[in-house]
C-alpha positions in Angstrom: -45.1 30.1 79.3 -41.7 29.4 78.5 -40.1 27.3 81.0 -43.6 25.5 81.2 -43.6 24.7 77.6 -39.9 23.3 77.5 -40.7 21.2 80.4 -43.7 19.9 78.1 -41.2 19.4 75.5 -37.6 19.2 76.3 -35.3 20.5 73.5 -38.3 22.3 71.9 -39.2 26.1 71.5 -41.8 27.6 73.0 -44.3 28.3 69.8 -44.3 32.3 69.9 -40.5 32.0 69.9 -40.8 29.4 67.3 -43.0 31.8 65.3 -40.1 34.3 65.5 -37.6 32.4 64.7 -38.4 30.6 61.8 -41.7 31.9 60.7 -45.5 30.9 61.6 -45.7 27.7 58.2 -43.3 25.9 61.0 -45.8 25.9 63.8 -48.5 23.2 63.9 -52.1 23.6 64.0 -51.7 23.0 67.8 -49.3 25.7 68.2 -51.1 28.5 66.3 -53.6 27.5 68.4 -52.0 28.1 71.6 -50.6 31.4 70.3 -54.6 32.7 70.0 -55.2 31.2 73.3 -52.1 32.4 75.3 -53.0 30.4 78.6 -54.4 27.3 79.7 -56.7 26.4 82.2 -56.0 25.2 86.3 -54.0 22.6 85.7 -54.1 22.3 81.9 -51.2 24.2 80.4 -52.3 25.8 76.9 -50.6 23.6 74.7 -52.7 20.2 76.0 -55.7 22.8 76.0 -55.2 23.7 72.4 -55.0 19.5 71.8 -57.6 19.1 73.6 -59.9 21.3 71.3 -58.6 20.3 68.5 -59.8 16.6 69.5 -63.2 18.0 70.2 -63.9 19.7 67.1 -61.2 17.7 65.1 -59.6 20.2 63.2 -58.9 23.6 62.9 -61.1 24.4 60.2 -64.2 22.5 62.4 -63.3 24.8 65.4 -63.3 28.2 63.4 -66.0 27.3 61.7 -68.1 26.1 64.6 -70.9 27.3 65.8 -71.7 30.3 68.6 -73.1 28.2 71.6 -70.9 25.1 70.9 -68.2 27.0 70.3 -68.7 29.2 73.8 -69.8 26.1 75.6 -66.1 24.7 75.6 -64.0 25.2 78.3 -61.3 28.0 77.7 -63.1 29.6 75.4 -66.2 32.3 75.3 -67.9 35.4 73.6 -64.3 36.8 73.4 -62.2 34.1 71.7 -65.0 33.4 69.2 -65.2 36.8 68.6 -61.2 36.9 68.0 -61.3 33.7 65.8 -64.6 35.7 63.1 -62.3 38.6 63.4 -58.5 36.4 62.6 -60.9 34.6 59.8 -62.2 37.6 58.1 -59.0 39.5 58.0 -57.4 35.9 56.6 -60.5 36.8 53.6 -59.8 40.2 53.1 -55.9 39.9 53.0 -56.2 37.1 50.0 -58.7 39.3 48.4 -56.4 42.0 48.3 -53.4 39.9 46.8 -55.6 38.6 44.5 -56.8 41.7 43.3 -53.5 43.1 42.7 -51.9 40.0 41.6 -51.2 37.6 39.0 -54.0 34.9 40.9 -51.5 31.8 39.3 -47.9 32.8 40.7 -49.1 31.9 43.9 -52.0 28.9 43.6 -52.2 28.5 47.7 -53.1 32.0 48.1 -56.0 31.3 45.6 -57.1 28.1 47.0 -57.1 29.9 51.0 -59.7 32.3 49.2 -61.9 29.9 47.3 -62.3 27.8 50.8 -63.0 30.3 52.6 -65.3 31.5 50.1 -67.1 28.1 49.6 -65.9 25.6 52.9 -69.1 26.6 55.0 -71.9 25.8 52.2 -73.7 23.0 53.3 -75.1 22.5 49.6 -72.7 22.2 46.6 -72.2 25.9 45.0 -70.5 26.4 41.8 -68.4 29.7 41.8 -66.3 30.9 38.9 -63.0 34.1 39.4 -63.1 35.7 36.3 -59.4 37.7 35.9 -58.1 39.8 33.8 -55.4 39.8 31.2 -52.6 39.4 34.0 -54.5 36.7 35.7 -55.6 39.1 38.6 -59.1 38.6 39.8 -61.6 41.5 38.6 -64.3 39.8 41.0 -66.2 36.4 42.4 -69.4 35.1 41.4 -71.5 32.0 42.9 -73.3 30.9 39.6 -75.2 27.9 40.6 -76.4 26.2 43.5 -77.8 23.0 43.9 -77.9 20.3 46.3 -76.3 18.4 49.1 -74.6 15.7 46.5 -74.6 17.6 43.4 -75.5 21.2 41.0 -76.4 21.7 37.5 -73.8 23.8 35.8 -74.8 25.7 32.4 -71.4 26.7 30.2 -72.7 29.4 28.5 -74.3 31.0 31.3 -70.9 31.0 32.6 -69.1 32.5 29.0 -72.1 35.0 29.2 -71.2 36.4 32.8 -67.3 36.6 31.4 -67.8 38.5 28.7 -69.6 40.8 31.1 -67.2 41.0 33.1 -64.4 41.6 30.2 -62.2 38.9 31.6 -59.4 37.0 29.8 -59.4 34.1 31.9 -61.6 32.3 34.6 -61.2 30.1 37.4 -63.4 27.8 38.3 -64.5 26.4 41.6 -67.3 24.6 43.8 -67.2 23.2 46.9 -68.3 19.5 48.1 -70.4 19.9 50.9 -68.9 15.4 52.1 -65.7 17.0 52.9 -64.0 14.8 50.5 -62.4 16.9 47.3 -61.7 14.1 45.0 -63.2 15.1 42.0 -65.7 13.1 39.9 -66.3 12.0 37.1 -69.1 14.8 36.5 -67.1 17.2 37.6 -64.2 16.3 34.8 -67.3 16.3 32.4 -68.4 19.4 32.5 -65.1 20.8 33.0 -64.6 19.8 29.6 -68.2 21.6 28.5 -66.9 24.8 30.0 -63.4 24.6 28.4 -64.8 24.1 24.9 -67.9 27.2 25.6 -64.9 29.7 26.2 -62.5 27.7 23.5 -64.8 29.8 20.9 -64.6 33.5 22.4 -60.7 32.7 23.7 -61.4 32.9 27.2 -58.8 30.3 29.0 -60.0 28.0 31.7 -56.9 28.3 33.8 -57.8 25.8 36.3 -61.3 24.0 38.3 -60.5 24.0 42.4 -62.6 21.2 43.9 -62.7 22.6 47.7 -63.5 20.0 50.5 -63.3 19.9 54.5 -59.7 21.3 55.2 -58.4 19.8 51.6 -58.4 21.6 48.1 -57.7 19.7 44.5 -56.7 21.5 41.3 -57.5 20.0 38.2 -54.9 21.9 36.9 -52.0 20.7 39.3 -53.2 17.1 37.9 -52.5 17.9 34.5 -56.3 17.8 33.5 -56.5 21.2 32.1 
């Protein structure tokens, strides 16, 4: 793959050595991609091949997240790299559960907002979900507290104080996905942000931040200063 992938790109590394050499956050989505699929197809070297796919489904997040048959019915791929890509996915999950679990969940936001899309991403209806921590900001569990429908969901505050307080947690974070693929916020959603602040305002329960999770994108209210 080497000399075939510096011919693709003169002057460039090949992406596995790239991945070596200054970590996998300086590969591109194409790159990673070719690293999963290791070879190409008769006269389509694994780079254009990852490109390719990645025009077809149109991002990375489209292709992992596609599904079986028209996942399998692209050439290149089958039972075995869709298999491969549930398996990379789920241990992605499990590995920012884990950090989470053990660590303060606002020292490192991205880690956060990886979990909360792949907790909420795939919903094809809007779903509220709320991470209630404890007093070092490490999360005690998850909980999907409403649902509702394609364009919008009812939120109730205190049902939300009520399920921290069972919980026993010091802090929350709040989260819910929207099902367009576009994560600007609205203005309902800065609305009863505010209904939720001033709920947990009276039993001292901070709202450290509301994650509005689209398509591939993520928005903190609390990165914006809204909090």
């Amino acid at each position: 793959m080497g000399s075939q992938a510096s011919t693709m790109w003169p002057g460039a590394m090949p992406p596995r050595e790239k991945l070596l050499n200054h970590g996998a956050a300086a590969l591109s989505d194409v790159e990673l991609l070719a690293i999963f699929l290791r070879t190409g197809l008769p006269g389509l070297h694994v780079i254009q091949l990852a490109e390719q796919l990645l025009r077809q489904f149109g991002s990375l997040y489209h292709l992992m997240s596609a599904d079986h048959q028209v996942f399998c019915s692209q050439k290149g791929l089958g039972n075995a790299s869709c298999a491969q890509l549930q398996a990379i996915s789920k241990l992605a999950f499990r590995f920012f559960s884990s950090h989470l679990a053990q660590e303060n969940a606002m020292l490192n936001p991205r880690i956060t907002q990886h979990y909360l899309q792949s907790l909420l991403a795939h919903h094809e209806r809007e779903v509220f979900l709320v991470l209630f921590l404890d007093n070092q900001h490490r999360v005690i569990r998850h909980q999907e507290m409403f649902a509702g429908t394609i364009s919008s969901v009812v939120v109730h505050p205190r049902e939300i104080v009520r399920a921290a307080l069972k919980a026993n947690a010091a802090a929350i974070i709040l989260a819910h996905n929207h099902p367009s693929g576009k994560a600007e916020p609205s203005h309902a959603d800065r609305v009863i942000t505010e209904q939720v602040i001033n709920a947990c305002l009276l039993l001292k329960i901070r709202v450290l931040d509301h994650l509005v999770i689209g398509r591939g994108e993520c928005v903190s209210f609390a990165e914006r200063g809204w909090l």
